[in-house]
Backbone as JSON Lines, residues from 0, in Angstrom:
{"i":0,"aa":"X","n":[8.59,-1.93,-29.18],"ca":[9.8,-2.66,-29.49],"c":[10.02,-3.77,-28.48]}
{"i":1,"aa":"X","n":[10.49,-4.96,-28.7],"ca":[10.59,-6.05,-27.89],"c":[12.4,-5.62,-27.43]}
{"i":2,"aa":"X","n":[12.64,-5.94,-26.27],"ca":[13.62,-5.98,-25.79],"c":[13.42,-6.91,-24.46]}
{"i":3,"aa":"X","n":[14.45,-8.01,-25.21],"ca":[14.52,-9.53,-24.32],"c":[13.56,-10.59,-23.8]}
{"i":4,"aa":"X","n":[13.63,-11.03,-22.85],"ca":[13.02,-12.19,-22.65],"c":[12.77,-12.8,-21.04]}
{"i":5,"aa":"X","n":[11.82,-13.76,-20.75],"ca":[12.28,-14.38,-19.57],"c":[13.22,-15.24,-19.37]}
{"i":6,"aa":"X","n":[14.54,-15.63,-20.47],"ca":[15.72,-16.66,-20.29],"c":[14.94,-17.94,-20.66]}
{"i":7,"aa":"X","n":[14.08,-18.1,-20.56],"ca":[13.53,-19.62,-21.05],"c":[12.69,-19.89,-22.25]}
{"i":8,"aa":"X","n":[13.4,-20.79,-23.17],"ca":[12.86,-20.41,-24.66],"c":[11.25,-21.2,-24.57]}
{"i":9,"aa":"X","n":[10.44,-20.97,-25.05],"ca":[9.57,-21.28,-25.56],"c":[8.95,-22.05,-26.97]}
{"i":10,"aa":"X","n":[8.28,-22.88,-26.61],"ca":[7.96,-23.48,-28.87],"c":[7.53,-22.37,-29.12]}
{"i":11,"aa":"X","n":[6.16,-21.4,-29.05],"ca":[5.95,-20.3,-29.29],"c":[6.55,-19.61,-28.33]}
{"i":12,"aa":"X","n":[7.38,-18.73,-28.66],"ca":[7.61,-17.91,-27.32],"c":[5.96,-16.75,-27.13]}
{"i":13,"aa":"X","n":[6.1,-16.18,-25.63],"ca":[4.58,-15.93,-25.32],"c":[5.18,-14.1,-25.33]}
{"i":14,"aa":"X","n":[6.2,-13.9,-25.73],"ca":[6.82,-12.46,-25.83],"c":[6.38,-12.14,-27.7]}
{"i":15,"aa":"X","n":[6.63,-13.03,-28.33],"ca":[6.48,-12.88,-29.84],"c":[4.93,-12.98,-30.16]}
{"i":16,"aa":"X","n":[3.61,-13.54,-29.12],"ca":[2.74,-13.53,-29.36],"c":[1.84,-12.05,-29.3]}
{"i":17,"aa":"X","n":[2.03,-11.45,-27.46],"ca":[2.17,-10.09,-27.67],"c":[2.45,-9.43,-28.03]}
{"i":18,"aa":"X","n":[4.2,-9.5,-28.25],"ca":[4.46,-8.1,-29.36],"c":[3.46,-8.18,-30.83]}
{"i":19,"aa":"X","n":[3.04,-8.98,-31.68],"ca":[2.41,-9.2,-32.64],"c":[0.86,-8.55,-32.39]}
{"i":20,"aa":"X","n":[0.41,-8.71,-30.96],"ca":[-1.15,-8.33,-31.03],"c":[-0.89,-6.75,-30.64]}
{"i":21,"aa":"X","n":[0.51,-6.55,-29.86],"ca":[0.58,-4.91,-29.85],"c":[0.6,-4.25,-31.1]}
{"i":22,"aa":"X","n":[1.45,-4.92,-31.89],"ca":[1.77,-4.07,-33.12],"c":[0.12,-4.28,-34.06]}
{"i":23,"aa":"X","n":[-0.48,-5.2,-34.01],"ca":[-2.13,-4.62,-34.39],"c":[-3.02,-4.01,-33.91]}
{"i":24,"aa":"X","n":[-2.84,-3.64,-32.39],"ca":[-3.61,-2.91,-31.46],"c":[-2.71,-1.44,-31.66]}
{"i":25,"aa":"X","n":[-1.78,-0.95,-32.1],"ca":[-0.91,0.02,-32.57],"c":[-0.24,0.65,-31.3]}
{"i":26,"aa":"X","n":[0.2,-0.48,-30.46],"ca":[0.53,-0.33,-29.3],"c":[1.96,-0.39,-29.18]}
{"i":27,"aa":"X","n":[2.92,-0.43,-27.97],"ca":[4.09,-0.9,-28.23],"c":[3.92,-1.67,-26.82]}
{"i":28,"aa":"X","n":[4.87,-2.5,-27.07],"ca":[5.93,-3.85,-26.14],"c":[6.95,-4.01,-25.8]}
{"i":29,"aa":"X","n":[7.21,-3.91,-24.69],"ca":[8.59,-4.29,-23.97],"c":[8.35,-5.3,-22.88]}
{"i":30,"aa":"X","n":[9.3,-5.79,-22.82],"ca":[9.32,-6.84,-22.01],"c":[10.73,-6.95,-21.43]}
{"i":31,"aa":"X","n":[11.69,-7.9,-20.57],"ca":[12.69,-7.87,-19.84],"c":[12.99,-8.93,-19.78]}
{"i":32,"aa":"X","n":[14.82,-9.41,-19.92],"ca":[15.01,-10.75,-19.48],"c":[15.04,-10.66,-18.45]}
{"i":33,"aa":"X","n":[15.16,-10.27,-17.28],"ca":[15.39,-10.22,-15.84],"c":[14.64,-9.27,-15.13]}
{"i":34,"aa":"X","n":[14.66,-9.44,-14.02],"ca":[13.44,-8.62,-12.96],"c":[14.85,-7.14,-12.41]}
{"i":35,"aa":"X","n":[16.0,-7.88,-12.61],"ca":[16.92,-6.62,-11.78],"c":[17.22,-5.81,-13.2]}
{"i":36,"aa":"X","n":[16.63,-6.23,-14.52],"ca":[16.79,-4.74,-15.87],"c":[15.5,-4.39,-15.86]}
{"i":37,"aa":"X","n":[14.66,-5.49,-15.13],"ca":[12.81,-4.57,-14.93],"c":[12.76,-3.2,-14.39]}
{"i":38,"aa":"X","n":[13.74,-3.9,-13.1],"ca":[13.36,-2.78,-11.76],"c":[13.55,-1.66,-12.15]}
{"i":39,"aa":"X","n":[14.13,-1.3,-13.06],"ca":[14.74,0.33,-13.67],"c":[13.82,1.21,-14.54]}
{"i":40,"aa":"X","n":[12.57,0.75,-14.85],"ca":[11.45,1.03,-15.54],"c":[10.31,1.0,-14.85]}
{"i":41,"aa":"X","n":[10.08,2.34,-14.03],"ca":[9.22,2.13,-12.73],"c":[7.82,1.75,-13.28]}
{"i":42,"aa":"X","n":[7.39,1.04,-14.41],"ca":[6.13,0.87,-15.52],"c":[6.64,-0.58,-15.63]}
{"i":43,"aa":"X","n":[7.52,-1.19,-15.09],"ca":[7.91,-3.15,-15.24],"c":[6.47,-3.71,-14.28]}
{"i":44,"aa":"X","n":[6.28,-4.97,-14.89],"ca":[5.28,-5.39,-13.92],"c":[5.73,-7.19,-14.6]}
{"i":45,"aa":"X","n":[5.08,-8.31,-13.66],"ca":[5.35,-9.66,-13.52],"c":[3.73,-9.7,-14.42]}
{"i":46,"aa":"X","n":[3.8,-10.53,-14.97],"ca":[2.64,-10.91,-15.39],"c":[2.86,-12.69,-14.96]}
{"i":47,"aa":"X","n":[1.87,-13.42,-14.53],"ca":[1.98,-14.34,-14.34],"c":[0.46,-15.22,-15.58]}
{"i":48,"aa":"X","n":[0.39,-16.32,-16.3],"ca":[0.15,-16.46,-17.25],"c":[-0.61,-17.86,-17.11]}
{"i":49,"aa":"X","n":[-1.91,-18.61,-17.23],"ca":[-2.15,-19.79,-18.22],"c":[-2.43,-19.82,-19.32]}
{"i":50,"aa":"X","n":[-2.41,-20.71,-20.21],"ca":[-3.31,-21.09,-21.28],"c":[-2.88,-20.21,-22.16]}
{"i":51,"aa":"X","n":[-1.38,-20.38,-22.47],"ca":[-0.58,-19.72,-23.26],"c":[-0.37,-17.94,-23.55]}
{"i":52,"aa":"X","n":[-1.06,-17.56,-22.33],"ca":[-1.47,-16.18,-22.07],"c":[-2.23,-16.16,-22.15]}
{"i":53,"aa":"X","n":[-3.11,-16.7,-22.1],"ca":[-4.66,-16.27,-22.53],"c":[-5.98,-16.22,-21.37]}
{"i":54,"aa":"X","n":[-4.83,-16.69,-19.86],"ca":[-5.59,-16.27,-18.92],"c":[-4.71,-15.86,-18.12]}
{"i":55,"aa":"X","n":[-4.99,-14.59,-17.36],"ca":[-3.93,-13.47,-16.72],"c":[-4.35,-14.05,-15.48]}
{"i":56,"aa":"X","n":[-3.24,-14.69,-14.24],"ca":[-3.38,-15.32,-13.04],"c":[-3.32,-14.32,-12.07]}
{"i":57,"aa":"X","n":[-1.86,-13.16,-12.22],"ca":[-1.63,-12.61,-11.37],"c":[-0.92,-11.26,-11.94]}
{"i":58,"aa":"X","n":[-0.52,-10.08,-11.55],"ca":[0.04,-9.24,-12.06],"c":[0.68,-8.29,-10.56]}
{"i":59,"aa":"X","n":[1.84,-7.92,-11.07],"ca":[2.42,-6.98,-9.78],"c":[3.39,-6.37,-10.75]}
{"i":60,"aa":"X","n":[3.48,-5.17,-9.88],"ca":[4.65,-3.89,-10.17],"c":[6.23,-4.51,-9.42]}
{"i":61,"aa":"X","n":[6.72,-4.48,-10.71],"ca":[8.07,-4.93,-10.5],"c":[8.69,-4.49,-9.09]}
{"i":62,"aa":"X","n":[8.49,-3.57,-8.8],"ca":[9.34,-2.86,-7.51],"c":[8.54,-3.5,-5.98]}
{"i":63,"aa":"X","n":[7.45,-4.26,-6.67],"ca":[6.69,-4.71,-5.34],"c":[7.34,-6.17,-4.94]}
{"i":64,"aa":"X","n":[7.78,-6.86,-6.32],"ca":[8.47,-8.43,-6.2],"c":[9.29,-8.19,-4.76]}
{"i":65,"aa":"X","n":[9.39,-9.31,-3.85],"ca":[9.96,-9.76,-3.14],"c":[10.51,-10.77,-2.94]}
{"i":66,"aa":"X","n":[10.13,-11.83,-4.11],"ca":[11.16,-13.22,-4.68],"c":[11.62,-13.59,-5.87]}
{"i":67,"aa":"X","n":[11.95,-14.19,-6.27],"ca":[13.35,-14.55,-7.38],"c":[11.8,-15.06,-8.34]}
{"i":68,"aa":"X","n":[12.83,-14.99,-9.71],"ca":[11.9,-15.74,-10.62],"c":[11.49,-16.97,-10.5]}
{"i":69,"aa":"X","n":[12.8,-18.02,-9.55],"ca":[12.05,-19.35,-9.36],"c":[10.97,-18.97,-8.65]}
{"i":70,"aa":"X","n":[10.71,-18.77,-7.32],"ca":[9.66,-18.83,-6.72],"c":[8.09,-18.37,-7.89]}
{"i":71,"aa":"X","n":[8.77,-17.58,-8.69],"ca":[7.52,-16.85,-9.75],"c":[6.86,-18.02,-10.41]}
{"i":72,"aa":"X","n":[8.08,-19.05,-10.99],"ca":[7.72,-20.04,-11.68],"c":[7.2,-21.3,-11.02]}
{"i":73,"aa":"X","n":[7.51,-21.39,-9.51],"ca":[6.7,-22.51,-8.72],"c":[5.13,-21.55,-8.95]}
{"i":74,"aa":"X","n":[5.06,-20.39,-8.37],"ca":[3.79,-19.77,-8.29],"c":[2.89,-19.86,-9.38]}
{"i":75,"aa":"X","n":[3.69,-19.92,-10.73],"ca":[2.4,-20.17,-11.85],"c":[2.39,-21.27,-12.35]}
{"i":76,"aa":"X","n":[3.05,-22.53,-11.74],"ca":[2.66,-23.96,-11.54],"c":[1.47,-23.64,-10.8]}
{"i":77,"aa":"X","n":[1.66,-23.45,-9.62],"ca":[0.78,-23.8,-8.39],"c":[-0.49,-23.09,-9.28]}
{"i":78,"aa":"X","n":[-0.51,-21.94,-9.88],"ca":[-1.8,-21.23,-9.92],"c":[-2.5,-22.14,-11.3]}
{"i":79,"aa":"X","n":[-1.56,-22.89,-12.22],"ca":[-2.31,-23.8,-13.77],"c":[-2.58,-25.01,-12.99]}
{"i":80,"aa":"X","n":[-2.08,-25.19,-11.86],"ca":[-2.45,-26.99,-11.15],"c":[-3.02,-26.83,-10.68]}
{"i":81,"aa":"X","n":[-4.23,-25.97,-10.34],"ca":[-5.39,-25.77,-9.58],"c":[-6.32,-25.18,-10.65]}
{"i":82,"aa":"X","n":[-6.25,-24.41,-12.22],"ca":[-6.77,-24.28,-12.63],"c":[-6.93,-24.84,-14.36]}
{"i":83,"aa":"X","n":[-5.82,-24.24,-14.89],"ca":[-6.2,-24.78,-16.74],"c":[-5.19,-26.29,-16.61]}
{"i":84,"aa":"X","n":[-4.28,-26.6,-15.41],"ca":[-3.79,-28.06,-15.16],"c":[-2.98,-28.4,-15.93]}
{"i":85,"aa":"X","n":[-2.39,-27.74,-17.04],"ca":[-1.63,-28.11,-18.18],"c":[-0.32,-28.81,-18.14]}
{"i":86,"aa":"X","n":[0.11,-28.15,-16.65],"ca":[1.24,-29.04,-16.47],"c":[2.82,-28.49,-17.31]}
{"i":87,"aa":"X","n":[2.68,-27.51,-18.14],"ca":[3.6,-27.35,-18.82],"c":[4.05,-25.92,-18.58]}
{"i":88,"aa":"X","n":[5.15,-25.47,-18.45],"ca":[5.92,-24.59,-18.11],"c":[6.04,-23.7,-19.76]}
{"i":89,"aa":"X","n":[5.67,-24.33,-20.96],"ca":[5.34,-23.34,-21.96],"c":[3.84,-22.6,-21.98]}
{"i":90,"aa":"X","n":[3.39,-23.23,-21.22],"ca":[1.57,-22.53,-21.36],"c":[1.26,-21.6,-19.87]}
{"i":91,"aa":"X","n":[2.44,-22.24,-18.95],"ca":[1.84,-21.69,-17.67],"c":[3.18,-20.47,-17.83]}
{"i":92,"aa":"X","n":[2.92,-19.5,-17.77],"ca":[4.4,-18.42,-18.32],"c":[4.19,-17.12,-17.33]}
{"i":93,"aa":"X","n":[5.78,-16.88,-16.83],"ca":[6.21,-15.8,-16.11],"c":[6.66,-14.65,-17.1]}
{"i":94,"aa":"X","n":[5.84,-13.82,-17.34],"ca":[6.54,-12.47,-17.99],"c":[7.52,-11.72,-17.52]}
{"i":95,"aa":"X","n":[7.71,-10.58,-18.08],"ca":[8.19,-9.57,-17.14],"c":[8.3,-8.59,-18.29]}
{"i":96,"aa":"X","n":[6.76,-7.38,-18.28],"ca":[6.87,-6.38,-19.21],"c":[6.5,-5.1,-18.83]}
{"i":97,"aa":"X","n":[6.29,-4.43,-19.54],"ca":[5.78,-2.81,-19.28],"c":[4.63,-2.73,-18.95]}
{"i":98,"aa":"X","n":[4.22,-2.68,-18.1],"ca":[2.69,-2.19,-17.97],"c":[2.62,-1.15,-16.9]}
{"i":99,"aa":"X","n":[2.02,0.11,-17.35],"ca":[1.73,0.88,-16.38],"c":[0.72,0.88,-14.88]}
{"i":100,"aa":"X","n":[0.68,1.11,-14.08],"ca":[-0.38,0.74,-12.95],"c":[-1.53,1.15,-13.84]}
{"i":101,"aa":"X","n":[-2.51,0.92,-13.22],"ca":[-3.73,1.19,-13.98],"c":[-4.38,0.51,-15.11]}
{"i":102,"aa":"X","n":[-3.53,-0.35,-15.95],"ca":[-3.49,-0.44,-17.73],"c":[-3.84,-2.18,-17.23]}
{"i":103,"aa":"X","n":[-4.38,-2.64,-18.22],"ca":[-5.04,-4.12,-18.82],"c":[-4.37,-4.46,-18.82]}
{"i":104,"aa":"X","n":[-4.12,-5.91,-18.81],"ca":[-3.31,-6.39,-19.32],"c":[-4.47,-7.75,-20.26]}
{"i":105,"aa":"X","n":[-3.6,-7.67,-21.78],"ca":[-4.97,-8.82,-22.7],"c":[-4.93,-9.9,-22.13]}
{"i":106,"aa":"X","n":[-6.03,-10.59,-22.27],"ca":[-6.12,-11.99,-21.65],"c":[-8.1,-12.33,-22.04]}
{"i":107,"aa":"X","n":[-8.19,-13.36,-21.95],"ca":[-9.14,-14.32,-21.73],"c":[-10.3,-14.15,-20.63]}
{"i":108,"aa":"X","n":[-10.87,-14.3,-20.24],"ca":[-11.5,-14.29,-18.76],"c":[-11.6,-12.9,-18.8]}
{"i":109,"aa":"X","n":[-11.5,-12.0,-19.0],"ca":[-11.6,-10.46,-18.82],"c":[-10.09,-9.94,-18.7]}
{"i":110,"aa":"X","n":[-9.14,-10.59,-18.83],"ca":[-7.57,-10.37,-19.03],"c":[-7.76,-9.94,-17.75]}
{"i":111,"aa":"X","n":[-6.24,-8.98,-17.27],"ca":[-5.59,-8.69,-16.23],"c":[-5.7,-7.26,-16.06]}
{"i":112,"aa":"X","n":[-4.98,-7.18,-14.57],"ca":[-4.99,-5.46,-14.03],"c":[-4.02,-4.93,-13.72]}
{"i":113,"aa":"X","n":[-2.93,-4.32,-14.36],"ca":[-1.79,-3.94,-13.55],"c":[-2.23,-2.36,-12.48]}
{"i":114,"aa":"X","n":[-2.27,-3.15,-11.01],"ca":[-2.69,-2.02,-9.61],"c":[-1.59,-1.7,-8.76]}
{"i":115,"aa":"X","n":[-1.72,-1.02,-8.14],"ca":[-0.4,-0.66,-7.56],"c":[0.05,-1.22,-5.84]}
{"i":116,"aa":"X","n":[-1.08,-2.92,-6.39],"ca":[-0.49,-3.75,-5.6],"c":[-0.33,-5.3,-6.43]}
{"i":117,"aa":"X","n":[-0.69,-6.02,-5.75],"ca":[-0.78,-7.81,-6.34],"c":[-1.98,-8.17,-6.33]}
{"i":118,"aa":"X","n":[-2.33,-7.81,-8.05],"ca":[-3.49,-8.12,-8.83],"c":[-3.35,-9.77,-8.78]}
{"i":119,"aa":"X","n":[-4.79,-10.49,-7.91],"ca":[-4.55,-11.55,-8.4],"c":[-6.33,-12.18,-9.71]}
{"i":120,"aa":"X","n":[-6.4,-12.73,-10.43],"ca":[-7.84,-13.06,-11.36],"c":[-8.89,-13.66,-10.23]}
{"i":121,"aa":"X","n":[-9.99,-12.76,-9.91],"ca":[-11.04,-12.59,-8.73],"c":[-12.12,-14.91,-9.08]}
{"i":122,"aa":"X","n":[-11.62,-14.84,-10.81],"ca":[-12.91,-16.08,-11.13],"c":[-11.39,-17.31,-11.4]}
{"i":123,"aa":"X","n":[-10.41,-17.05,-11.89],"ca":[-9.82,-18.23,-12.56],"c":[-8.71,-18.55,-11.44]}
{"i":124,"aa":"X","n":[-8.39,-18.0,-10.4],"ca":[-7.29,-18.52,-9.08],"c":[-8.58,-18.4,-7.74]}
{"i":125,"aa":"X","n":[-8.53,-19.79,-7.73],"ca":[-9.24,-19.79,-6.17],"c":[-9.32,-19.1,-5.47]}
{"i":126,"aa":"X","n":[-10.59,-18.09,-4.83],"ca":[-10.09,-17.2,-3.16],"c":[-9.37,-17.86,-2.72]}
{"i":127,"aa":"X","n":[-9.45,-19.39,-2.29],"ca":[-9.01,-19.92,-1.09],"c":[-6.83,-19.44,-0.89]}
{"i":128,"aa":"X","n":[-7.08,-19.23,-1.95],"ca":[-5.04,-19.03,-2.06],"c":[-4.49,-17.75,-2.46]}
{"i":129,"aa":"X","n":[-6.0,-16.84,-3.23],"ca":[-5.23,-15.46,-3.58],"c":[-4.26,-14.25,-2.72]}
{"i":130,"aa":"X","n":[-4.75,-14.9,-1.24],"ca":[-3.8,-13.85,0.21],"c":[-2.11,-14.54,0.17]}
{"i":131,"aa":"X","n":[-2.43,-16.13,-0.43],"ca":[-1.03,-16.98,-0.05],"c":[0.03,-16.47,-1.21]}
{"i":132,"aa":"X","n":[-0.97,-16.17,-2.56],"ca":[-0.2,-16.05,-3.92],"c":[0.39,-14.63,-3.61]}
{"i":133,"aa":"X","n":[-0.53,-13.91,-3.31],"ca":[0.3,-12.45,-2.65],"c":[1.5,-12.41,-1.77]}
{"i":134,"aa":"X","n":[1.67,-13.34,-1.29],"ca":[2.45,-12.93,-0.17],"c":[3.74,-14.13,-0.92]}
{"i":135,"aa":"X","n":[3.22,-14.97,-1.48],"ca":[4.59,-15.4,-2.77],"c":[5.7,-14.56,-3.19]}
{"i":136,"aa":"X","n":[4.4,-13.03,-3.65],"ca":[4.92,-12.44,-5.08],"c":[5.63,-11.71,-3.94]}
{"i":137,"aa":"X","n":[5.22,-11.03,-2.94],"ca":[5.87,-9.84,-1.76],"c":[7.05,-10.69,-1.45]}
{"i":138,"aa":"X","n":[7.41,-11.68,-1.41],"ca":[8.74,-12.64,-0.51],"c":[8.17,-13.05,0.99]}
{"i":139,"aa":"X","n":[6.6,-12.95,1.04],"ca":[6.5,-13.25,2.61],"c":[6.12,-14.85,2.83]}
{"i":140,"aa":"X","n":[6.38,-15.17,1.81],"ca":[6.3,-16.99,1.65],"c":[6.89,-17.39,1.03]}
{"i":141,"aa":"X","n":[7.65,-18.83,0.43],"ca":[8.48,-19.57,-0.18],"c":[7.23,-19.97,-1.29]}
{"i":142,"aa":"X","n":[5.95,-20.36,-0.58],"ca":[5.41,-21.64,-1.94],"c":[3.56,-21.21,-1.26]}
{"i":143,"aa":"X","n":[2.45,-21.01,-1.85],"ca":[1.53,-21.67,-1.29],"c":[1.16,-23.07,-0.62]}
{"i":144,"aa":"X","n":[0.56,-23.06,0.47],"ca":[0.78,-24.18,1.47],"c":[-0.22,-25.69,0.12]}
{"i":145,"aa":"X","n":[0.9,-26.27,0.05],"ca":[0.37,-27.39,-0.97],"c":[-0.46,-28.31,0.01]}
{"i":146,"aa":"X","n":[-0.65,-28.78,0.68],"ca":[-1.93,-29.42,1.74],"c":[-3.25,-28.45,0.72]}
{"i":147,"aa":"X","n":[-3.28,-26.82,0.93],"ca":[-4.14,-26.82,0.19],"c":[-4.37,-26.84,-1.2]}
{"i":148,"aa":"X","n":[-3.5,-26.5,-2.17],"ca":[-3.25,-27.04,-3.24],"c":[-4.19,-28.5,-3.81]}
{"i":149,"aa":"X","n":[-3.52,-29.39,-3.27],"ca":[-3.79,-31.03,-3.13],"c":[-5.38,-30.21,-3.25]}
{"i":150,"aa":"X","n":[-6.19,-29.95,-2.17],"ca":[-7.18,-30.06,-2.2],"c":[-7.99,-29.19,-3.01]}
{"i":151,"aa":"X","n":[-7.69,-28.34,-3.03],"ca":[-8.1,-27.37,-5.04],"c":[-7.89,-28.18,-5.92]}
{"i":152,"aa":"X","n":[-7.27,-28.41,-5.99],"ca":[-6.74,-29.51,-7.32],"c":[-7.61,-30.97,-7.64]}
{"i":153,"aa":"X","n":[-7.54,-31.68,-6.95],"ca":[-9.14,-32.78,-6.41],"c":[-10.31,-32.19,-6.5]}
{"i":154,"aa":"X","n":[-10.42,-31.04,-6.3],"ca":[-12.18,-30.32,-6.0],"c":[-11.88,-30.04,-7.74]}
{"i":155,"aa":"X","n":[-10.87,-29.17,-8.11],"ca":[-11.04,-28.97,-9.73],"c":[-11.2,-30.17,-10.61]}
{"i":156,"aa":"X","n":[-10.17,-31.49,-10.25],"ca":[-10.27,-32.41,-10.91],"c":[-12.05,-33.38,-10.95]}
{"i":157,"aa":"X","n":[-12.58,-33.38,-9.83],"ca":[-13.87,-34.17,-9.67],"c":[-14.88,-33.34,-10.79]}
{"i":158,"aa":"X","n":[-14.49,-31.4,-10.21],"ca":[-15.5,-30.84,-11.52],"c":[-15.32,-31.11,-12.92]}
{"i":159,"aa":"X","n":[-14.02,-30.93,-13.36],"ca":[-13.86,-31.32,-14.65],"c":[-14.48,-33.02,-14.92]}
{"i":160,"aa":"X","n":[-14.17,-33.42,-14.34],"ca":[-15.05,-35.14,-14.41],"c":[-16.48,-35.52,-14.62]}
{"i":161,"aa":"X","n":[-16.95,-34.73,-13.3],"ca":[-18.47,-34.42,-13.84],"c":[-19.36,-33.84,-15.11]}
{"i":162,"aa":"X","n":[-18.3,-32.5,-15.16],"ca":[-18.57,-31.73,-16.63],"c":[-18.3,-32.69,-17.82]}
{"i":163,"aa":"X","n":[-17.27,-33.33,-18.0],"ca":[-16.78,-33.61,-19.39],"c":[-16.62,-35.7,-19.71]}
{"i":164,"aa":"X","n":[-17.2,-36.22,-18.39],"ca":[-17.15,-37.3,-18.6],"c":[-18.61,-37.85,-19.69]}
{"i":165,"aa":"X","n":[-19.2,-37.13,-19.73],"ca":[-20.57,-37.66,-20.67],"c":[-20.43,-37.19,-22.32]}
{"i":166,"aa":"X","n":[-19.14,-35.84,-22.29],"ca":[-19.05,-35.35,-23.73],"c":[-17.67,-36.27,-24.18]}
{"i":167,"aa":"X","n":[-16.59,-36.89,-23.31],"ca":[-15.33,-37.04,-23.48],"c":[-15.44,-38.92,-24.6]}
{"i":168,"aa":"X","n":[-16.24,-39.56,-24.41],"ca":[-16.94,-40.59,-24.97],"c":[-17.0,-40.19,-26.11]}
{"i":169,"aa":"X","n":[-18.06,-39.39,-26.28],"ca":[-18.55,-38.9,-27.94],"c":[-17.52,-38.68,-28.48]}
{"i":170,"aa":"X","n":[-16.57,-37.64,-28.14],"ca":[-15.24,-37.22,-29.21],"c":[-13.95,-38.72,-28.82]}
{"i":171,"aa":"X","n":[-14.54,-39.17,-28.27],"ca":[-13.45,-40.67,-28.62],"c":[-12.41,-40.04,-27.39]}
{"i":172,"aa":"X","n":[-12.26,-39.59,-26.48],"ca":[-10.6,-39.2,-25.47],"c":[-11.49,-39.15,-24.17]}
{"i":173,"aa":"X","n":[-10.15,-39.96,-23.77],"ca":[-10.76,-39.92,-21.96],"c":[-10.72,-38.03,-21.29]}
{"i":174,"aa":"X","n":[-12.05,-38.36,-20.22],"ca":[-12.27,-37.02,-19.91],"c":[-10.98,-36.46,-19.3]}
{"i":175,"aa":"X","n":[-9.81,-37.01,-19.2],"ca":[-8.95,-36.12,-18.81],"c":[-7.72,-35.96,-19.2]}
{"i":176,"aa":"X","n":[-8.02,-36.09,-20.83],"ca":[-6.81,-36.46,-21.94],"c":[-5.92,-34.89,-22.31]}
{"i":177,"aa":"X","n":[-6.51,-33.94,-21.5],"ca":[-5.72,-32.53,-21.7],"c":[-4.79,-32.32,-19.97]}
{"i":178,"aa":"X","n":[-5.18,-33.2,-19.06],"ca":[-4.96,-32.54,-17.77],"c":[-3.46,-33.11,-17.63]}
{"i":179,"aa":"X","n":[-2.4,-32.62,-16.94],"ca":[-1.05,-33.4,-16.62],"c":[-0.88,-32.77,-14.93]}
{"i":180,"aa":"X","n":[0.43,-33.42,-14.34],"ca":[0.5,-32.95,-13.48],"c":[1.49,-31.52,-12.97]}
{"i":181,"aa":"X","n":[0.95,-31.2,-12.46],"ca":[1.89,-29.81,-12.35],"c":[3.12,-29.89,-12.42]}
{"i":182,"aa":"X","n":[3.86,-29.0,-13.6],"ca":[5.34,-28.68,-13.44],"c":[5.96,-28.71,-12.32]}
{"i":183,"aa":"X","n":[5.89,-28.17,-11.64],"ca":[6.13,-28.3,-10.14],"c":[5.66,-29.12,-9.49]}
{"i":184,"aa":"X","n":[6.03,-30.22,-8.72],"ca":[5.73,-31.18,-8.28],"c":[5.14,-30.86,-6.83]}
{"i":185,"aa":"X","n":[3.89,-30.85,-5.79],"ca":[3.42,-30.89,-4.67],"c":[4.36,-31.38,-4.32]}
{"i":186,"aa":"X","n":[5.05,-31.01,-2.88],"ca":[5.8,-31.55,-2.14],"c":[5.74,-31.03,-0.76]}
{"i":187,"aa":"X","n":[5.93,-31.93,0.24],"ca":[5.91,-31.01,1.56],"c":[4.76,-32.13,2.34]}
């Protein structure tokens, strides 16, 4: 059963996409508008989201959060502007649902892990930031240090350039006609 939301509507919302693949996987879904009606369901966990869910960035047990949902939502800027780049706050998405420790979470890339710490994706979030993104989700930081950001982001942008500047011609769109700049703006 779906019960609520993250407060921020969506064109697709990314709560109506899961509940739909639960109810064909013969599963059930819950989800939360808020992290303080999470905390009461010792099975709440943050899912942090690109590519419209379809790649699992980060995952933690609700009772482990140590910052507010903004900071959640700078954090899965920071984690799509270093990786799927989309720039958009409907594709880069903060959950907040049931998942037991232990249990998958679906996704892309080999989906997600809800552990009974701060799961962060080992191939699609840089090592270089997965200790900084942890300590986001715990409250022991405000933001990953954007100095390095900037420079993930340039190292991602040159690869995508290399990769897609020889195919981006053929289909007629410049090689970087999907990339925008992060919702969250680098600052600092």
């Amino acid at each position: 059963m779906t019960q609520g939301g993250t407060g921020e509507p969506d064109a697709v919302p990314l709560h109506e996409t899961r509940s739909f693949l639960a109810e064909a996987l013969g599963t059930e879904y819950v989800w939360y508008p808020t992290l303080a009606e999470a905390a009461r369901d010792p099975n709440a966990a943050v899912v942090l989201s690109g590519d419209y869910g379809g790649t699992i960035f980060l995952t933690a047990p609700v009772r482990l959060v140590g910052c507010d949902l903004g900071a959640l939502r700078t954090l899965v800027s920071d984690l799509d502007a270093v990786s799927w780049m989309s720039g958009d706050p409907t594709i880069a998405t903060v959950a907040i649902e049931r998942h037991p420790g232990g249990t998958g979470v679906l996704g892309g890339d080999g989906g997600g892990l809800v552990t009974d710490g701060v799961w962060v994706h080992p191939r699609r979030v840089p090592e270089e930031i997965h200790d900084q993104a942890r300590d986001v989700v715990l409250g022991r930081r405000a933001r990953i240090d954007v100095d390095v950001l900037r420079l993930l982001r340039e190292r991602e942008l040159a690869r995508r350039k290399e990769r897609r500047a020889a195919h981006a011609s053929r289909l007629g769109l410049a090689w970087d006609f999907d990339i925008s700049p992060p919702a969250v703006p680098f600052e600092g």
